[in-house]
VOGU-3710 file (C-alpha; in Angstrom, 3 decimals, decimal comma):
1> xxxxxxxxxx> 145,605/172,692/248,473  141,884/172,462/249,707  141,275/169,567/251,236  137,433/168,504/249,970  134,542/167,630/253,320  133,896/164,171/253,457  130,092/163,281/252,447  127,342/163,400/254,714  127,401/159,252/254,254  130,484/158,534/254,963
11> xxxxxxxxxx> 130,390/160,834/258,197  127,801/159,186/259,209  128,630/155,841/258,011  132,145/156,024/260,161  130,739/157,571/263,321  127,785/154,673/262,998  130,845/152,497/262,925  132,975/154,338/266,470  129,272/154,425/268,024  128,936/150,240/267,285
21> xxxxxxxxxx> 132,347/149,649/268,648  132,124/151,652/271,495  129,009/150,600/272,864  130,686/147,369/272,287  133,526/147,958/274,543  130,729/149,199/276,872  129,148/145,812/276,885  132,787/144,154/277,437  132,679/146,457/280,736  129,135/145,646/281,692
31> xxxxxxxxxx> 129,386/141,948/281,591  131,266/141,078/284,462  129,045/143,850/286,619  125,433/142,685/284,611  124,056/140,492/287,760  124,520/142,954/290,854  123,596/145,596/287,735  120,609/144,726/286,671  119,597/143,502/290,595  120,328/146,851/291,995
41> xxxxxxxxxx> 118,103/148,678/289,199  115,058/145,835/290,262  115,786/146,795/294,318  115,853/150,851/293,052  112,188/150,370/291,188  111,134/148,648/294,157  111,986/150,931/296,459  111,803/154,167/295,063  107,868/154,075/296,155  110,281/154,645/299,897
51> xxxxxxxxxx> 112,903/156,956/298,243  109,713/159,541/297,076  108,110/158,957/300,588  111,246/160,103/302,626  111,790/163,047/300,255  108,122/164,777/300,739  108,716/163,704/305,302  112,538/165,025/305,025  113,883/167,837/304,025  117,193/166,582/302,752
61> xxxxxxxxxx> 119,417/166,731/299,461  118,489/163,792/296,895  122,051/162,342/297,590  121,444/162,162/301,673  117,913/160,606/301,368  119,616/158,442/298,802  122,306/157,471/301,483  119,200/156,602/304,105  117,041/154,647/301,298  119,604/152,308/300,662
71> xxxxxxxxxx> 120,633/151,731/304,415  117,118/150,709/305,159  116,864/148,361/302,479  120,065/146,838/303,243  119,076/146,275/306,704  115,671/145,469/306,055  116,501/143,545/302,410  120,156/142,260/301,925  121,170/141,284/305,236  118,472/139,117/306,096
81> xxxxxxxxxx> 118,933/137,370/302,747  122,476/136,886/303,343  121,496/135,106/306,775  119,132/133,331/305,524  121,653/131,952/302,834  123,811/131,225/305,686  121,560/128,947/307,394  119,865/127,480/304,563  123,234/125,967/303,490  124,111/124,485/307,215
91> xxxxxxxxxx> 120,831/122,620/306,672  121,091/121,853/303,245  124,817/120,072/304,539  123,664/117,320/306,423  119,746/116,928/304,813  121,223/113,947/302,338  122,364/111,720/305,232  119,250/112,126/306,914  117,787/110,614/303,697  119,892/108,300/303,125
101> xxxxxxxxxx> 119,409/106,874/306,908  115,095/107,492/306,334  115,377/105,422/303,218  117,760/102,374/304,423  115,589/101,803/307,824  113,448/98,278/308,216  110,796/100,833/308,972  110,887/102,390/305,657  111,499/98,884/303,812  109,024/97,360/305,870
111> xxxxxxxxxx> 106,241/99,623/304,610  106,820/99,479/300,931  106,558/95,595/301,262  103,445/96,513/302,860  99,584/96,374/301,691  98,988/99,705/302,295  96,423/101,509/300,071  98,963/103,931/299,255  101,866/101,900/299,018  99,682/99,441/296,370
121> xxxxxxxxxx> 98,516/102,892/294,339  102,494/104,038/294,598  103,742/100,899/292,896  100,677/101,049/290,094  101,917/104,497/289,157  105,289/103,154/288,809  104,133/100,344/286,273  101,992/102,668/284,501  105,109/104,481/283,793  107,356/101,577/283,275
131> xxxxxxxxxx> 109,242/102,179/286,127  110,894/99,332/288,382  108,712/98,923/291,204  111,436/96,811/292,901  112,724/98,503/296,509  115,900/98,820/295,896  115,416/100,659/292,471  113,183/102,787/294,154  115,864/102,967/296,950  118,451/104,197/294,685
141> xxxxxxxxxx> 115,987/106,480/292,581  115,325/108,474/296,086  118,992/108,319/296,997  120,048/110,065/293,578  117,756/112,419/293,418  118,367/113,082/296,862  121,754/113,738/296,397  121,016/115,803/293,375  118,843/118,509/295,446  120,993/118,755/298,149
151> xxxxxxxxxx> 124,026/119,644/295,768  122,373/121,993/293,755  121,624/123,891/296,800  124,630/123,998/298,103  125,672/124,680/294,821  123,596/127,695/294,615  124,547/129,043/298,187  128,226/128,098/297,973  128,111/129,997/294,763  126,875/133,051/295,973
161> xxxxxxxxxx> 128,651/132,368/299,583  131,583/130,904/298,934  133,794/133,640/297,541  133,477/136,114/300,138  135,388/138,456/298,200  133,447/138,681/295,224  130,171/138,487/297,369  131,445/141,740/298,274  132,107/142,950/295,308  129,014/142,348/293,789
171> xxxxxxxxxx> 127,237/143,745/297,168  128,780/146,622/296,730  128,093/147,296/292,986  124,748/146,521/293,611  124,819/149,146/296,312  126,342/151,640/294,291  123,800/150,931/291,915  121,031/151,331/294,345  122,325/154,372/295,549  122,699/155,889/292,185
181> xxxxxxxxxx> 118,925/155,664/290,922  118,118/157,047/293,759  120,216/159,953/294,484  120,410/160,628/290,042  117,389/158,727/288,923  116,255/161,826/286,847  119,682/162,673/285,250  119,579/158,886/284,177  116,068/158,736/283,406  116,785/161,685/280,496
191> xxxxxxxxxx> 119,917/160,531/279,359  118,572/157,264/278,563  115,370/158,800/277,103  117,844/161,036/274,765  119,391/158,386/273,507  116,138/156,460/272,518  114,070/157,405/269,000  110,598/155,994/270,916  108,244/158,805/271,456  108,493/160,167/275,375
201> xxxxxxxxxx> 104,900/158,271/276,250  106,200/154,991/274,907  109,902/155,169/277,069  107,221/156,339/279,999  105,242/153,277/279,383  108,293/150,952/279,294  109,295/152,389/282,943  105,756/152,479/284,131  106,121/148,757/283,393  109,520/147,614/284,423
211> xxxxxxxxxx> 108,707/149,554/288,110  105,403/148,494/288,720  106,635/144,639/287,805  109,148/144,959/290,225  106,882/146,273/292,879  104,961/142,936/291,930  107,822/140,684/291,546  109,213/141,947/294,806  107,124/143,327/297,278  103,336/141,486/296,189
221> xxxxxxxxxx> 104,880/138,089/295,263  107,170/138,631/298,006  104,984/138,604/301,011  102,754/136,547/299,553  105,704/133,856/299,632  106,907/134,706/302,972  103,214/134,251/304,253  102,680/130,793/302,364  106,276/129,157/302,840  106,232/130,756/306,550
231> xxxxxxxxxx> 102,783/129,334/307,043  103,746/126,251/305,957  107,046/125,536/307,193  105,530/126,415/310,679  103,277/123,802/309,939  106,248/121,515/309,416  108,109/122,495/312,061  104,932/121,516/314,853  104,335/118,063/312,881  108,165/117,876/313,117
241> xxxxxxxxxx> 109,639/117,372/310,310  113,376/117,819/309,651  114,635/120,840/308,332  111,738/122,742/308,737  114,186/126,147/308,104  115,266/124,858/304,564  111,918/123,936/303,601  110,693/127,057/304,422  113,326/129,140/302,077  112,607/126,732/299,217
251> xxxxxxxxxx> 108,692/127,146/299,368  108,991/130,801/299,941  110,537/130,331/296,746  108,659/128,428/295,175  105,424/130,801/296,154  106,907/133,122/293,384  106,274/130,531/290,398  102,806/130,519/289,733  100,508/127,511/289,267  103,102/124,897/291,067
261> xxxxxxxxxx> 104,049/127,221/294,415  104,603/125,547/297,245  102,515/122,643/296,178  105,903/121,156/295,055  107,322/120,396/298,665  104,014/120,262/300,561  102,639/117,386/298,449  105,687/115,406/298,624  105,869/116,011/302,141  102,468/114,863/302,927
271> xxxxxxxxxx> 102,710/111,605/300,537  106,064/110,686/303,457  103,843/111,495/306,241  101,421/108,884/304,788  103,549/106,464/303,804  105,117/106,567/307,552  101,965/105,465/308,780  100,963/109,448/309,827  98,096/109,487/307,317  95,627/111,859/309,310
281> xxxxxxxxxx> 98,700/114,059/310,023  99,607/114,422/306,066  95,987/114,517/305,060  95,945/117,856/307,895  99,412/119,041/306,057  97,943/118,689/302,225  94,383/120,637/303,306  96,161/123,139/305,881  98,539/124,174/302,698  96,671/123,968/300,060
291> xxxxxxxxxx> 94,492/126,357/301,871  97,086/128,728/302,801  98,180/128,862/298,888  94,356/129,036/297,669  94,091/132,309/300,007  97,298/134,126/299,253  96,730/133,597/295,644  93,175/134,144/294,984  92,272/136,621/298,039  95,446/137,845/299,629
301> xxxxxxxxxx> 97,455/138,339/296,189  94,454/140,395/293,851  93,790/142,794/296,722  97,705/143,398/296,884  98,245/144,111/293,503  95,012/145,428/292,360  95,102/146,666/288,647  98,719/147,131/288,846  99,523/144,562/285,627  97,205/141,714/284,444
311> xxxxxxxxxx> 99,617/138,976/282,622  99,048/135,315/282,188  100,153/133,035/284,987  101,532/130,035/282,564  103,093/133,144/280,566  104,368/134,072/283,947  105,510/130,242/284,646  106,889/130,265/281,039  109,508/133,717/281,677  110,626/132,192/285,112
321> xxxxxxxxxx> 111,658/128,597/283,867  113,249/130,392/281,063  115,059/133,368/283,367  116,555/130,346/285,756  118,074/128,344/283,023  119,591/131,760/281,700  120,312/133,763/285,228  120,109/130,746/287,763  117,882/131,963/290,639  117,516/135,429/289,564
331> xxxxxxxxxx> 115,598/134,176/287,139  113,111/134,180/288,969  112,925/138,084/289,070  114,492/138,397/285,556  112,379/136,374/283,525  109,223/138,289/284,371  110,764/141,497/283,762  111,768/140,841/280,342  108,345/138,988/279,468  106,519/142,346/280,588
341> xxxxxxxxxx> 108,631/144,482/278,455  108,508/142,081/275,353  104,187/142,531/275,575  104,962/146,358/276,368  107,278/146,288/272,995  104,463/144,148/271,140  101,855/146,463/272,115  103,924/149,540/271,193  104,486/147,901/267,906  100,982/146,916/267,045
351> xxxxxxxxx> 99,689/150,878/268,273  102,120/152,669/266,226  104,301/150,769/263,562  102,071/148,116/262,115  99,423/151,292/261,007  102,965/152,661/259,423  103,130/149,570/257,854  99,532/149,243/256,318  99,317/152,715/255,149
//
């Protein structure tokens, strides 16, 4: 007896069906791996402008000047970073108790009983806002949210710290990962543009876009932070303030969200300098910084990145306040990224499928 071909539809109805399941079985996989994943591919765009350098100087295989790529960005990236972690959280340990001890001195209590112009404005802005102006609501405020920042980051850093072993294991995925787009970035380049229906410029365009966003996340946003929280924890370090190493790592941090930057510790800090009777010294502190962040990001930061990308700075603000509550502090680099390719996707779509559409 013959046995009759299945239809065209329902072969491709039931491998539709394997294909769905499968790639969701991939996804299972990828879940666990998506963080040191998706961090590795950023650190690859970033530094393949390196990778291509080495390649036209050295006349090695792709694999060997893979090997070196990633060695120098370990040394030169992740290892630092990890250090930097390290000390971050030693400060981080003991920065509530030195609040707690600022805000229950007589000196502290004795100024906010004070006349002083900025004390009187302080307590206004308080009322305006219906807030208790009394000292020891204000005392407990400070104390709270004191406690709050210095738990979430050692939150953060214990997180990523604490279990050595998977620290290690996610180091060495994203290594892996590293290594791999560089040593087999074209084999993976093609598969991936096989398996997409989008016309060869468009998957170009998407790439052109993730890798030169990473170049700006990274390397332009990235010493422009180190030069403004570097600058300015200096700064805080000479006028003495404590923890001038933890302040540092948070405004470098900071640097990357535009519009707010570093302005979010420096002002602060400046206001305490005041209010501890130092008001020529945090008047110096507010100008010096908001200097250093006017340069970096209206000279120092348009040179750097040229005509790379032009996007929207609160668009910008928008994707990173949205990546941290997703990713945490990836975020940071994350939420850009997938704003860039969602106005890469738009533009695609208006260029091509809406003039489908209409005709």
């Amino acid at each position: 007896m013959q046995m009759r071909e299945p239809s065209k539809w329902a072969q491709n109805t039931f491998f539709l069906i394997v294909f769905i399941f499968v790639l969701y079985l991939v996804y299972l996989l990828a879940t666990p791996l998506l963080n040191p994943l998706l961090f590795g591919a950023i650190l690859a765009g970033t530094v393949n402008p390196l990778n291509q350098y080495l390649k036209r100087k050295l006349k090695y295989s792709d694999e060997t000047i893979a090997i070196i790529t990633s060695l120098i960005t370990t040394v030169v990236i992740i290892i630092p970073c990890v250090y930097i972690a390290i000390r971050i959280s030693q400060e981080a340990f003991g920065l509530y108790d030195r609040i707690k001890d600022f805000v229950e001195s007589d000196r502290l209590i004795n100024l906010y009983q004070s006349e002083n112009f900025i004390v009187v404005w302080i307590k206004k802005f308080f009322t305006t806002f219906s807030i208790d102006p009394a000292w020891e609501s204000i005392k407990e405020k400070v104390l709270e949210y004191g406690q709050s920042f210095t738990g979430s980051i050692l939150k953060i850093f214990n997180k990523v710290l604490g279990n050595v072993l998977h620290f290690l294991f996610d180091f060495i995925i994203m290594s892996l990962t590293l290594y791999a787009f560089m040593a087999y970035g074209k084999q993976l380049k093609n598969f991936m543009f096989n398996l997409s229906p989008l016309s060869d410029s468009d998957e170009e365009l998407l790439l052109e876009r993730f890798n030169t966003m990473n170049y700006v996340s990274l390397v332009c946003n990235g010493v422009g932070g180190v030069i403004q929280g570097g600058l300015a924890g200096l700064l805080f370090f000479v006028l003495g303030l404590d923890s001038p190493f933890l302040w540092t790592a948070v405004m470098v941090l900071l640097a990357f969200i535009p519009l707010l930057g570093i302005s979010v510790v420096t002002i602060p800090a400046s206001a305490f300098l005041m209010l501890s009777g130092q008001v020529g010294t945090g008047i110096f502190l507010l100008v010096s910084t908001l200097v250093i962040a006017f340069v970096v990001e209206n000279w120092f930061k348009p040179k750097f990145i040229g005509d790379r990308i032009k996007i929207n700075s609160l668009f910008v603000l928008f994707t990173i306040i949205g990546g941290m509550n997703v990713f945490g502090i990836a975020g940071i680099f994350y939420g850009p990224l997938i704003g860039i390719l969602f106005l890469t996707m738009v533009s695609i779509y208006h260029e091509k499928y809406t003039i489908q559409i209409q005709s």
